[in-house]
Residue, then its C-alpha position, 0 to 999 in steps of 0.5 A: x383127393x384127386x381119387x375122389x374128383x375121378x370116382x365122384x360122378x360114377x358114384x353119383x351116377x350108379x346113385x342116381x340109377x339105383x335111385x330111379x330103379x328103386x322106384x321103379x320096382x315100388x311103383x309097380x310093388x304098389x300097383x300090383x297091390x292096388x290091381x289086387x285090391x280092385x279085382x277083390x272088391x269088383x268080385x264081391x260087387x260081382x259075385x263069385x262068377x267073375x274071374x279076373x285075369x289070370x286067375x284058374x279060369x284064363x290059365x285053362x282057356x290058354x291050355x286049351x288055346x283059347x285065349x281072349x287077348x285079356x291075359x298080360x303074358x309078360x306078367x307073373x301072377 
């Protein structure tokens, strides 16, 4: 019983953190989702000549090495 009283608040501990991380990563699943679905109907509001960030348009400003500060670098897309 005293192995329990020794391991109990690491495990709670390790729960807790997995916990917070889990929701974490949903959160930023879910606004990734909510971004994607905004961009979507702001270019069919738009037309067609609207990109959003990231898209084709911005990757080859970048390469030329033109960049407009819009593109969020640390993000994979």
């Amino acid at each position: 019983m005293e192995y329990v009283k020794v391991l109990l608040p690491s495990i709670v501990v390790g729960l807790i953190f997995w916990y917070v991380l889990r929701a974490i990563i949903r959160s930023d699943s879910i606004e990734r989702k909510q971004m994607d679905k905004y961009y979507a109907q702001l270019a069919e509001s738009e037309g067609a000549s609207t990109a959003r960030p990231g898209s084709h348009n911005d990757q080859v400003d970048q390469a030329e090495g033109g960049s407009h500060g819009t593109h969020d670098e640390g993000r994979s897309h």
